[in-house]
C-alpha positions in Angstrom: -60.0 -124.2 155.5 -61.7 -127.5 154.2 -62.5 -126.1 151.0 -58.7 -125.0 150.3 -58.0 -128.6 151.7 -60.3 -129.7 149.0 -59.0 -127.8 146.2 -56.0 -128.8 146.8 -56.7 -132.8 146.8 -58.3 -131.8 143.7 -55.5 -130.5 141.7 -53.3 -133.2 143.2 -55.6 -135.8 141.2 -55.9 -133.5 138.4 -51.9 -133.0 138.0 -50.6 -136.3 140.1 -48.4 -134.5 142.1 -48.6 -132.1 145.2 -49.8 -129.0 143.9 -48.0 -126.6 146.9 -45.6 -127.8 148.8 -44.5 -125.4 151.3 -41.0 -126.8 152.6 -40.0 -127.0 148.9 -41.1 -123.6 148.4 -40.0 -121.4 151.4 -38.0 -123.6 154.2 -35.1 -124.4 151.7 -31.8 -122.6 150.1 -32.8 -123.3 146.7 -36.5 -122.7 146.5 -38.2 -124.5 144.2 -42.3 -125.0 143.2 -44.5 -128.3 142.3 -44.5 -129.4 138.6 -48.7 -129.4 139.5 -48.1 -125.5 139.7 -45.9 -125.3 137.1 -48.0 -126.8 134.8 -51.4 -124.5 136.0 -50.4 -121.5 137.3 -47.2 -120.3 136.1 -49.0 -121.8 132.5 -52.2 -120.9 133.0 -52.6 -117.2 134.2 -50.6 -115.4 131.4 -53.0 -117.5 129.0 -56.2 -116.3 130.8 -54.8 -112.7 130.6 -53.5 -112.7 127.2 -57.5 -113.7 126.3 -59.0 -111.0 128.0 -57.3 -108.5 126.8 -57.0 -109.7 123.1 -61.0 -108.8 122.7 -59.7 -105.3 123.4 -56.9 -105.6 121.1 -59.0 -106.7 118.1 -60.9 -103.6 118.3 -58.1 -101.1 118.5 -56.6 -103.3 115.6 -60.2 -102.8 113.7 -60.9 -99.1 114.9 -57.4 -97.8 114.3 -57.4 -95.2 111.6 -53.9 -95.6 111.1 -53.5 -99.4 109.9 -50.3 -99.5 108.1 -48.0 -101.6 109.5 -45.4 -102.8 107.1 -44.1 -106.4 107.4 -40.4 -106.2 108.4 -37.9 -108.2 109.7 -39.7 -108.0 113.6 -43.4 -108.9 112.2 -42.1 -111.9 110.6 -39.8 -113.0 113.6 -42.5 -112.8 115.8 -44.4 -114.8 113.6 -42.3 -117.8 112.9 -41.1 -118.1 116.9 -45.1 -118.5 117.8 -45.5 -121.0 114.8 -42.5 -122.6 116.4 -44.1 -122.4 119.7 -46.8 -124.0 118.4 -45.5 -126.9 116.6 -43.3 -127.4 120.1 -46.6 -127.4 121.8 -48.4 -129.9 119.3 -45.5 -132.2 119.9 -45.7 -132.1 123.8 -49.3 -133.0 123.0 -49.0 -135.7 120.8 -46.3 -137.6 123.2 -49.4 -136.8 125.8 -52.3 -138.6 124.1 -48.9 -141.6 122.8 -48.2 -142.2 126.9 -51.8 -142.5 127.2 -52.4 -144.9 124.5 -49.0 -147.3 126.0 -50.4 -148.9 129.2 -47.5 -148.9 131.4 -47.7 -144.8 132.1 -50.0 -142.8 133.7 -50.9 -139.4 132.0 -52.6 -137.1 134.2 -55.4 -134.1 132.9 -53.0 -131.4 133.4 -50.4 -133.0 130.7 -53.5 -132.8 127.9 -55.3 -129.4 129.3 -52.1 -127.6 129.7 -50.9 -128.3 125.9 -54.1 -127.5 124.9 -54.6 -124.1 126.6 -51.4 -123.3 125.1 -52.3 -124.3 121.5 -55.4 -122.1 121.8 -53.3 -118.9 123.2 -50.8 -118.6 120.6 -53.3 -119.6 117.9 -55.4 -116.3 119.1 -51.9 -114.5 119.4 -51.7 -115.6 115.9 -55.6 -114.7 114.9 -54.9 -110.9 116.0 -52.6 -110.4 113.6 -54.8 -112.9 110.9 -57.9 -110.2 111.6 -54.8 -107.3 111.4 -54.2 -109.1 107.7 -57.8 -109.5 106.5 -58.7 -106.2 107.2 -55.6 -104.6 106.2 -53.9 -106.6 103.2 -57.2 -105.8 101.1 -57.2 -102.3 101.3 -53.2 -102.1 100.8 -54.0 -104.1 97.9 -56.7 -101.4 96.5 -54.5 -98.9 97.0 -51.3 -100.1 95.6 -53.5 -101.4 92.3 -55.6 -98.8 92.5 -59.1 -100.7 92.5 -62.3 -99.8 94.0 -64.1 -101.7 96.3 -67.4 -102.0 97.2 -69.0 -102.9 100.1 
């Protein structure tokens, strides 16, 4: 039980808040959790899966014998809400690192790993469909002008 104990102080220091707070969380009408978990958990496990799974994506992207996908009104929604979600998340960071520069506010780890996690799951969201493009906008290209490459 110390080492949960410890954990826990841990993340407390790490995000500046509680990180569980069980009478918030169960022993109320309107449930509620910690910002600290907000901020990790709910933040941090659909990164984590999203990056072990994309190694597996990659490959069916590379090994798929049938690579056309045409660019259509979904492909390029998709694409502009995670550049969106990006430049949102570059601005959360950059008020991050401008409260740490100010002295009178405190800006805790989680506030600069947090953004930072995100910026590097949407930019591999982003890099499947860049590997998608390199492999498949050449050959589409070849075919369409009718040039041969050689390899």
């Amino acid at each position: 039980m110390a080492n949960s104990t410890s954990v826990s102080v841990t993340l407390d220091d790490f995000c500046g808040t509680p990180f569980w707070n069980w009478s918030l969380s169960w022993n109320t009408t309107d449930p509620d959790v910690t910002r600290c978990f907000e901020k990790t958990v709910l933040v941090w496990i659909p990164c984590f899966f999203l990056w072990t799974f994309s190694a597996l994506e990659v490959y069916y992207i590379i090994s798929s014998k049938k690579r056309n996908v045409p660019w259509n009104w979904l492909n390029i929604t998709k694409l502009t809400i995670i550049l969106a979600l990006i430049v949102l998340t570059l601005v959360d960071l950059v008020t991050a690192f401008k409260s740490a520069a100010s002295s009178d506010s405190v800006v805790y780890s989680v506030d600069i790993y947090s953004p930072l996690i995100k910026i590097f799951t949407f930019v591999s969201i982003i890099g499947d469909v860049g590997i998608y493009l390199l492999v498949h906008v050449p050959l589409t290209l070849c075919v369409v002008f009718d040039l041969k490459l050689t390899f």
